[in-house]
N, C-alpha and C positions, 0 to 999 in steps of 0.2 A: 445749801439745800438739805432736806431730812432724809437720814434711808429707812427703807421702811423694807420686812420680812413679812411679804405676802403669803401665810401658808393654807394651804387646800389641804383637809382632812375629812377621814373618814371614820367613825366609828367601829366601821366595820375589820380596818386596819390594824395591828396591834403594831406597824412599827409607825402609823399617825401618832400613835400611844406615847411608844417612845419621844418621839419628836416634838409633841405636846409637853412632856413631863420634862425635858430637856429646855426648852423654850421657855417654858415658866421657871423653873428654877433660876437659868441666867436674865430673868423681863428686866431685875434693879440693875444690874451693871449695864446691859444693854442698851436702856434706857439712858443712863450715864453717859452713854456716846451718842446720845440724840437717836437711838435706832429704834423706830415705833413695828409694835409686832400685831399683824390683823390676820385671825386663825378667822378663815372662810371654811363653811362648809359647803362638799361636794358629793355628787354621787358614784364612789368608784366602778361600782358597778356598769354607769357612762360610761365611762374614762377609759374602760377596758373596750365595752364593745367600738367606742369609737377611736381608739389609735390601734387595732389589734393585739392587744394583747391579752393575754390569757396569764390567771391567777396561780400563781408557784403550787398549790394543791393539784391544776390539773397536770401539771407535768411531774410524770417521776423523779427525777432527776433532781428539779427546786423542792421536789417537799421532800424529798431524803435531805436532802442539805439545810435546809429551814427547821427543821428539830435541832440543826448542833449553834445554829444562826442562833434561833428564838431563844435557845438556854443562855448562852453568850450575853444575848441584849439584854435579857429579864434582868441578870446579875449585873450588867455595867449599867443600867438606867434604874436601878433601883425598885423594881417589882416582883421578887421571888413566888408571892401569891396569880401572879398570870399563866391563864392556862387554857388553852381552847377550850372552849364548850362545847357540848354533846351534839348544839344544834345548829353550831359554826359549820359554813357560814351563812349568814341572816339578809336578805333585801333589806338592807338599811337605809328604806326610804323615808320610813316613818318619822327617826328618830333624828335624820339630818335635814327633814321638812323643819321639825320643830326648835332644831337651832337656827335655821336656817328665819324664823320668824324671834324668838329670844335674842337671835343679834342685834337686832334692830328695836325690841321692845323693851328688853331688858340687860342695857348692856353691861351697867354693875356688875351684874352677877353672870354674863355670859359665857366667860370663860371655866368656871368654877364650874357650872352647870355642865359647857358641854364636856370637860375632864370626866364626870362624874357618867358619861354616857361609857366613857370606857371600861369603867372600874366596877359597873353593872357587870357588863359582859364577860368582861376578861378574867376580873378578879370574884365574884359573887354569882358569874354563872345565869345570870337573868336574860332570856330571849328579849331584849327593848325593842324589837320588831312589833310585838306583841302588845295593843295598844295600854292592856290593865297593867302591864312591866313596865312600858313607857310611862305611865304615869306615873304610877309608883316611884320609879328614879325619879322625874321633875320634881317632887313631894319634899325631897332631900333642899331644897333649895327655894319651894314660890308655895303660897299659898294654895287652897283647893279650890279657890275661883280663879286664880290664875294657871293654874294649871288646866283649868278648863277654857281659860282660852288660849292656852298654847295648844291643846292638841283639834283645837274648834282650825286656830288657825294653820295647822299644820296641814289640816284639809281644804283649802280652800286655794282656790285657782292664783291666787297671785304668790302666792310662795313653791308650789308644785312649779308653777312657769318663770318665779327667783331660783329656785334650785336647779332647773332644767340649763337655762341661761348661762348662771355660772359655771356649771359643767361642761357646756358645750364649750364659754371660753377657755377653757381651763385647756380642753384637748388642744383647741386654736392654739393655744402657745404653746404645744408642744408636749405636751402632759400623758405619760402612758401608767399612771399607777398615784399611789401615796404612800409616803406623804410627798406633795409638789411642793418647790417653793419659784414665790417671783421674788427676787432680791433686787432694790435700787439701792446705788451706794451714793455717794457725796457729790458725784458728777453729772449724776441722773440717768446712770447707765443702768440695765434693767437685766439680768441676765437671770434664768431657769437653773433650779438647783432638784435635785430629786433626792428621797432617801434617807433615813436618820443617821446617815454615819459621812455627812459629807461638811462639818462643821467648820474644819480648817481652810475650806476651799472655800465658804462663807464669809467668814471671817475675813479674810485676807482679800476676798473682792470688797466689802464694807471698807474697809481702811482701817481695821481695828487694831490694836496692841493684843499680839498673844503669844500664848506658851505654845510651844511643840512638847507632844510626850518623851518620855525623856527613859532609856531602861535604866535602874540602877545599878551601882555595881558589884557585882557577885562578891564572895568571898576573898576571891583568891588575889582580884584585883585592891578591893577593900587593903588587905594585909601589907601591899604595898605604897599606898599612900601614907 
């Protein structure tokens, strides 16, 4: 049986960011172990109001600790140019409608595209709430007639009520944030993973072959060996 990393992402997210840029990096070895990766989009903004929870900016406590987190990630997942923006954070309805229709119309280039929703925001500072930003990033990727019918169908009832759907299942299974994941391993067993730093507990439910971090050894022990 195949396993497959179902991940729910948000634009709006920057450790979806991480999680994404993680994800893609290991797709060839992964793949290698027969493990298919399907990056869904959601709207976290659901996700919150429906399992209660509330976003690390509004409590003191996570956004004082989310500045030494965020510098942390930036540097271990390879994005030193990521930075909030002035107008963070955004309803990113618009721009996970319009993945949300790209998954399905254009899947070639689906994942490139919606990477490229983060790298707007995070790293170049562009509101892509904002439908002329939104388009402008699609531009990076589809033509100017296709890009008008991405954001034609980004408006339109069957993707608002695609996007609403998945959200809502997403809470069903348990879901209070992003990045989510559904993980099935080799058995067909299906279990909830939350978070970009839960990779080894991943892994190891998969059936994978992996390294454990490992500290090296200081000088003093060095001199002994």
């Amino acid at each position: 049986m195949g396993r497959k990393i179902e991940a729910y992402l948000d634009c709006v997210s920057p450790y979806s960011y991480f999680a994404f840029l993680h994800l893609q990096r290991h797709e060839e070895v992964l793949r290698s172990h027969n493990v298919e990766i399907e990056y869904i989009p959601v709207f976290l903004g659901g996700i919150n109001v429906g399992s209660g929870n509330k976003p690390p900016w509004t409590l003191p406590a996570k956004g004082k600790y989310s500045s030494y987190d965020t510098a942390r990630a930036k540097k271990y997942f390879g994005v030193p140019n990521l930075r909030t923006p002035s107008f963070f954070p955004i309803l990113s309805l618009l721009p996970q409608r319009c993945m949300t229709h790209v998954k399905h119309a254009f899947p070639q280039i689906y994942a490139s595209s919606f990477g490229s929703l983060w790298a707007a925001m995070w790293e170049e500072g562009l509101d892509i709430s904002k439908p002329e930003l939104m388009a402008q990033t699609l531009r990076r990727h589809f033509s100017p007639i296709q890009v008008e019918q991405v954001m034609e169908a980004a408006g339109s009832k069957e993707v608002k009520d695609e996007l609403l759907a998945t959200t809502r299942r997403c809470v069903e299974e348990g879901a209070f944030g992003c990045p989510w994941f559904m993980v099935t391993n080799g058995e067909g067993k299906r279990e909830p993973f939350f978070g970009s730093d839960r990779w080894v507990f991943m892994w190891e439910f998969l059936g994978l072959e992996w390294k454990d971090v490992e500290i090296c050894p200081g000088t003093e022990l060095k001199s002994k060996i």
